[in-house]
C-alpha positions as CSV (number, residue, x, y, z in Angstrom):
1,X,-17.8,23.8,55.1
2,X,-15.0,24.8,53.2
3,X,-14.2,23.7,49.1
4,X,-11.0,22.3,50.8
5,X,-12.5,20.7,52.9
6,X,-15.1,18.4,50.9
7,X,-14.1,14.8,50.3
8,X,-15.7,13.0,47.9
9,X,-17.3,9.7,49.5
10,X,-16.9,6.9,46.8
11,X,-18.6,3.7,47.0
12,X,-17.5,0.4,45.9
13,X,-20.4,0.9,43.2
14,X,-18.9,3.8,42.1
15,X,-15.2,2.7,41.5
16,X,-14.3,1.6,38.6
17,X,-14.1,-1.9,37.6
18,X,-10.5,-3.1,36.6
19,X,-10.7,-3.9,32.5
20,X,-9.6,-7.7,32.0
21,X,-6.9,-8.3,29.5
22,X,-7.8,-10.9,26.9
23,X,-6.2,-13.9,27.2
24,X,-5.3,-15.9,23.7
25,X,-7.0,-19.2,23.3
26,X,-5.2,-21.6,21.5
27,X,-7.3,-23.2,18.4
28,X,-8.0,-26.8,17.8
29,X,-5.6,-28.9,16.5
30,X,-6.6,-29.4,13.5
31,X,-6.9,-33.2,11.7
32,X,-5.1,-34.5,8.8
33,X,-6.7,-37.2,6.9
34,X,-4.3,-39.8,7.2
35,X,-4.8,-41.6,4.0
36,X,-3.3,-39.0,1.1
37,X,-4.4,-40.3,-2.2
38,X,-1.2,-38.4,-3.8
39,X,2.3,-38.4,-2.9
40,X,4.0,-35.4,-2.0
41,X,5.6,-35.3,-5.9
42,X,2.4,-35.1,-7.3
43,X,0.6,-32.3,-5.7
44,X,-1.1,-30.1,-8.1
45,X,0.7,-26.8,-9.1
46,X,-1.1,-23.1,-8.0
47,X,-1.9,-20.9,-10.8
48,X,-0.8,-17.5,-10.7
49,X,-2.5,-15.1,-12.4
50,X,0.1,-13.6,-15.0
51,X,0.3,-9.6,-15.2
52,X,-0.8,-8.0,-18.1
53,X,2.8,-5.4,-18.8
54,X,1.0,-4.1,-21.9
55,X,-1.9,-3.2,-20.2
56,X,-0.3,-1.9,-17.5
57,X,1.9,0.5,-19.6
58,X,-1.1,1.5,-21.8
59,X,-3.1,2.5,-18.8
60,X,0.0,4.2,-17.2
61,X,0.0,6.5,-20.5
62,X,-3.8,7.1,-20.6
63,X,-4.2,8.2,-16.9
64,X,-1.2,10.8,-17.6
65,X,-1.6,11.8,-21.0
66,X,-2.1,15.8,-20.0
67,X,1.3,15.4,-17.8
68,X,3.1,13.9,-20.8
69,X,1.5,16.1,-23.6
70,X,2.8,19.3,-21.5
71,X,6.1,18.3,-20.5
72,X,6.6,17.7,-24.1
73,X,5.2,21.1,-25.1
74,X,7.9,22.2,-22.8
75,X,10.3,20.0,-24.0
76,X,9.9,21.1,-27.7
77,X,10.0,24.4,-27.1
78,X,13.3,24.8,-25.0
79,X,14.6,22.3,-27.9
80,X,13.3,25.3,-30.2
81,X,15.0,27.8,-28.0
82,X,17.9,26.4,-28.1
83,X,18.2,26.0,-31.8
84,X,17.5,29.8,-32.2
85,X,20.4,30.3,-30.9
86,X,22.6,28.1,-31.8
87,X,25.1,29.3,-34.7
88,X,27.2,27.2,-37.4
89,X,30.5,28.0,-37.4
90,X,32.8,27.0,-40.1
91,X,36.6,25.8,-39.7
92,X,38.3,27.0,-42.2
């Protein structure tokens, strides 16, 4: 017998079984108690935590001070190089 020639006998064991798509099930409608103590101009307010600026900026500065201590190395010492060369002229 050939290669060509070999068909591969499947069963209906062997084939693969069709995956089944899941289907959404709706929830429960949920229940309202009907008799509300307080009317809709009463409800109680949400806190919200308020953000800390003061800390953020501190921590902002303390997790780059190497960046901002170099780039101000650089800075002073362009301002330096620029001052070498800068020259005074006077109108007369």
């Amino acid at each position: 017998m050939h290669y060509s020639q070999v068909q591969l006998a499947t069963t209906e064991a062997e084939k693969p079984t069709p995956i089944a798509k899941a289907v959404p099930q709706e929830a429960p409608p949920t229940q309202q108690p009907e008799n509300l103590d307080l009317p809709a101009d009463d409800q109680v307010p949400i806190e919200t935590p308020s953000f800390d600026y003061t800390k953020y900026m501190i921590s902002l500065f303390a997790r780059n001070f190497y960046n901002f201590k170099l780039s101000a190395l650089c800075m002073a010492f362009i301002i330096n190089f620029f001052l070498l060369f800068y020259r005074v002229s006077k109108l007369s």
